[in-house]
VEXBA-562793 format. One line per field, with one value per residue (C-alpha): x negated, y, z negated. Coordinates in steps of 0.1 Angstrom, whole numbers, plus 2048, in hexadecimal, padded with zeros to 3 digits. Each point is the difference from the previous one (the first is absolute). Example, Ala and Ser with C-alpha at 12.3 -4.5 7.8 and 13.67 -1.06 7.14 Angstrom:
u (785; 7F2) .
v (7D3; 822) .
w (7B2; 807) .
//
This chain:
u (46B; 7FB; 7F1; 81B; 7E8; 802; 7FA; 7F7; 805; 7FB; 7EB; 7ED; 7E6; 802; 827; 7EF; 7E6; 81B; 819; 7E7; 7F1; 825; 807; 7DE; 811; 81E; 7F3; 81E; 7FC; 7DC; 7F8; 7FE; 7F6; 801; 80F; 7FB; 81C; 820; 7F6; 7E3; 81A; 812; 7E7; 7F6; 821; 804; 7E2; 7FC; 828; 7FA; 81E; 7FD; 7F7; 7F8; 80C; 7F8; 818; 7EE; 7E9; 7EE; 80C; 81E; 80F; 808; 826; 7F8; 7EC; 81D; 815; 7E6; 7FB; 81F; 7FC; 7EA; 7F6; 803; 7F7; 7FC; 7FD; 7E2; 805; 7FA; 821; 820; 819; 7F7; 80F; 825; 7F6; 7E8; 81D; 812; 7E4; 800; 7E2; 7F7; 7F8; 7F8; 7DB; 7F9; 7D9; 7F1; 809; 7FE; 7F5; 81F; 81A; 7E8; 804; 82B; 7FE; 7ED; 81B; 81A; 7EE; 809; 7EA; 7E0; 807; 7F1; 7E5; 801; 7F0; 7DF; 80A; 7EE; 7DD; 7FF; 7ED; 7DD; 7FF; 7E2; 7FA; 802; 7E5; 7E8; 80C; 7E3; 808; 817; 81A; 804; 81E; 7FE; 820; 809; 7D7; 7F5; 7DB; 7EF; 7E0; 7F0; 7F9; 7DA; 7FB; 814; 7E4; 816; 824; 801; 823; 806; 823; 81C; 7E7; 7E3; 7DD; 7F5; 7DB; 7EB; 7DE; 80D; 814; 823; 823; 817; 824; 81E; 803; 7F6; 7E3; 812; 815; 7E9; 7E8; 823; 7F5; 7DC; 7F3; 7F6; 7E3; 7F1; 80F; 7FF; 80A; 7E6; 80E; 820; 7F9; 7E8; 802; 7E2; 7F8; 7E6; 7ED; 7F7; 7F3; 7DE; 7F6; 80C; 7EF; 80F; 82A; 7F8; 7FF; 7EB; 81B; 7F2; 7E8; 81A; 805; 81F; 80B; 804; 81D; 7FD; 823; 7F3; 7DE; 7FF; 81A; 7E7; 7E3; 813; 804; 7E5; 7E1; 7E7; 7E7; 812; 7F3) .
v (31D; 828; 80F; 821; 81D; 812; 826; 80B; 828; 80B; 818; 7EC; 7F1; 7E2; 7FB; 7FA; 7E9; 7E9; 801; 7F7; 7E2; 7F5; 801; 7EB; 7E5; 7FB; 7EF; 80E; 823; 818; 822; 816; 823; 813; 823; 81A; 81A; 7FA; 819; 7EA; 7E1; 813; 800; 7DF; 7F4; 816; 7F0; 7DA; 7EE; 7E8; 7E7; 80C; 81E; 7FF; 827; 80F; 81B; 81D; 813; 81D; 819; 7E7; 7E2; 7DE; 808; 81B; 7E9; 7EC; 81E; 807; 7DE; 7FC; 7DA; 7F5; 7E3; 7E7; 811; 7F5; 81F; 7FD; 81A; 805; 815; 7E9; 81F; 7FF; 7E1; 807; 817; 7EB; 7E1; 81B; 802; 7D9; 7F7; 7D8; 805; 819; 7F4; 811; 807; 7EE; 7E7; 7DB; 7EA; 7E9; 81E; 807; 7DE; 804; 821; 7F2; 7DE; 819; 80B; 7F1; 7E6; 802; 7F9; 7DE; 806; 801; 7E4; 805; 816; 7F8; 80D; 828; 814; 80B; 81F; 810; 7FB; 81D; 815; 7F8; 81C; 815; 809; 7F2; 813; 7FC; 80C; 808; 80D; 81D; 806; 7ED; 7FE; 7F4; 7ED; 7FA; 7D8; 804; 812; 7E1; 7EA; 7EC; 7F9; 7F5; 7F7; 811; 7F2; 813; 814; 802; 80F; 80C; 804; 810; 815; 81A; 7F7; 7E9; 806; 7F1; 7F8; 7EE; 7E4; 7DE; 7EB; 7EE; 820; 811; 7E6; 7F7; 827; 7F9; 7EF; 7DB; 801; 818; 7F9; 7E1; 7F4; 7F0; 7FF; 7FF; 826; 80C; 80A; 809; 80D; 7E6; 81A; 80F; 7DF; 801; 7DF; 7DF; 7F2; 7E2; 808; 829; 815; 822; 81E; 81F; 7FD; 7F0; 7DC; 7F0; 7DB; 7E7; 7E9; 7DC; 7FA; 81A; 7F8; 7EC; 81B; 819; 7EE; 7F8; 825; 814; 801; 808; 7E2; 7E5; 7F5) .
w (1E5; 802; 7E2; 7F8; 801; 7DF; 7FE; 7DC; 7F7; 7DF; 7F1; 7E6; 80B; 7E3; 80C; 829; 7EA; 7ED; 822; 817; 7E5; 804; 824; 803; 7EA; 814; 828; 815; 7F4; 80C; 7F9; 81B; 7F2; 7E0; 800; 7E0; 807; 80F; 81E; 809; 805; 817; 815; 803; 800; 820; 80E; 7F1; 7FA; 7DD; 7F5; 7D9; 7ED; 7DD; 7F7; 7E1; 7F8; 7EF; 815; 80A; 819; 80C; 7EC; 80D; 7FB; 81B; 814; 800; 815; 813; 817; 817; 800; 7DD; 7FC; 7E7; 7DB; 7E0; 7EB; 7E1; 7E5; 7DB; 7FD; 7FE; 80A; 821; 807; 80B; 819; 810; 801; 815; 81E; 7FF; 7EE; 7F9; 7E0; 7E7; 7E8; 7E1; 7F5; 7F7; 814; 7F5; 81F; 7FA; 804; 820; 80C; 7FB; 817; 819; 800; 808; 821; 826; 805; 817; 828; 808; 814; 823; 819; 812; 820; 822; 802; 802; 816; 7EF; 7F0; 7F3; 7D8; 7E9; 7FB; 7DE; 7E4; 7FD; 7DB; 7DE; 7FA; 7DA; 7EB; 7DB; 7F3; 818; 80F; 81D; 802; 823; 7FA; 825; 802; 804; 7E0; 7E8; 7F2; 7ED; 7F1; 7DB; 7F2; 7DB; 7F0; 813; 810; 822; 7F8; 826; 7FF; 813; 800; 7F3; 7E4; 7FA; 802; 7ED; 811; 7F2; 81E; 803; 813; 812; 80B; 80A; 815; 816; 80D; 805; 821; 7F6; 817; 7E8; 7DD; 7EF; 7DD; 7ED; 7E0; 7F0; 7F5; 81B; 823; 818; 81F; 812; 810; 7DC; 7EE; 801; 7E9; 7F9; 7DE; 7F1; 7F7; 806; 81D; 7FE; 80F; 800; 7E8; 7E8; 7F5; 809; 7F9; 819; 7F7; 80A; 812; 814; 809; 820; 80C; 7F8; 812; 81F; 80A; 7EC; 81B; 7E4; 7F4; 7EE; 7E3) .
//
């Protein structure tokens, strides 16, 4: 079947943390973007439909309520709030369900129950004239609450996974961003990034030793993981050891 797209917008980033840790959990359900302020959904919502929106309902500048009025034909929402007098009026624009922080994953689960179910997905059309692919991103566009920072591809040495959190290294210092690995190497090209470790990612063109179970990146040690070893050796064009 379909995965529903999921749009989450709220202006915390630990609520974006928890919701998206949740959508992850449930297979018919994938996020596709994370908006801070109401204004910012708007936009995207003019530009990229989604089947759900998980709204929080206090927010800067405009409020979810008003988000609400503002989109002719909404889609599905589940409002996510830590104020329970909010919850009539939502009802009356037709909301699936109204969550209450924090939000227990089995209350989650009953929300999500009460959505239309995914489209069964449609059979394998006729071959498609070719089209030409899409162009390599030159940089990482990474969010952290309402700043985007762009880090160019060829300055990442490597990715390090930290709890809820990303570290982004590179030779001038690290960033740390509230995403997750596997996030963010679905927006890296996989002829240049590869995992080789349940916590690290690395650009091939940046490892510069294989010794034993570690790789030397950049002057830094990083581990080699043994699921992910032959992987590793198959595409890296360094020595192998």
């Amino acid at each position: 079947m379909t995965p529903l797209q999921v749009l989450i917008v709220d202006d915390e980033p630990l609520a974006h943390q928890v919701l998206q840790t949740y959508v992850e959990r449930v297979a018919h359900l994938h996020v596709a973007g994370h908006c801070y302020t109401a204004v910012e959904a708007l936009t995207f919502l003019h530009s990229q439909p989604v089947d759900v929106v998980l709204l929080d309902v206090q927010m800067p500048e405009m409020s979810g309520l008003e988000l609400l009025r503002a989109l002719p034909h909404a889609p599905h929402v589940i409002l996510t709030t830590a104020f329970s007098e909010f919850a009539l009026e939502g009802y009356e624009y037709g909301v699936v369900d109204y969550l209450l922080k924090p939000i227990p994953f089995p209350r989650f689960l009953k929300a999500i129950a009460r959505l239309p179910a995914p489209a069964p997905a449609l059979a394998a059309a006729p071959p498609s004239p070719a089209v030409p692919a899409p162009a390599t991103p030159a940089a990482l566009l990474l969010r952290d609450g309402p700043t985007t920072h762009r880090i160019p591809l060829a300055d990442i040495l490597y990715l390090e996974a930290y709890g809820n959190y990303v570290k982004v290294h590179t030779p001038t210092g690290r960033l740390v961003v509230p995403d997750t690995l596997r996030r963010l190497l679905s927006e890296l090209p996989s002829a240049r990034f590869m995992r080789v470790h349940k916590s690290f990612v690395v650009p091939l063109e940046r490892v510069e030793q294989l010794q034993g179970n570690q790789l030397t990146v950049g002057g830094a040690l990083v581990p080699l993981g043994a699921a992910f070893r032959q992987e590793f050796l198959r595409h890296w064009q360094g020595p192998a050891a």
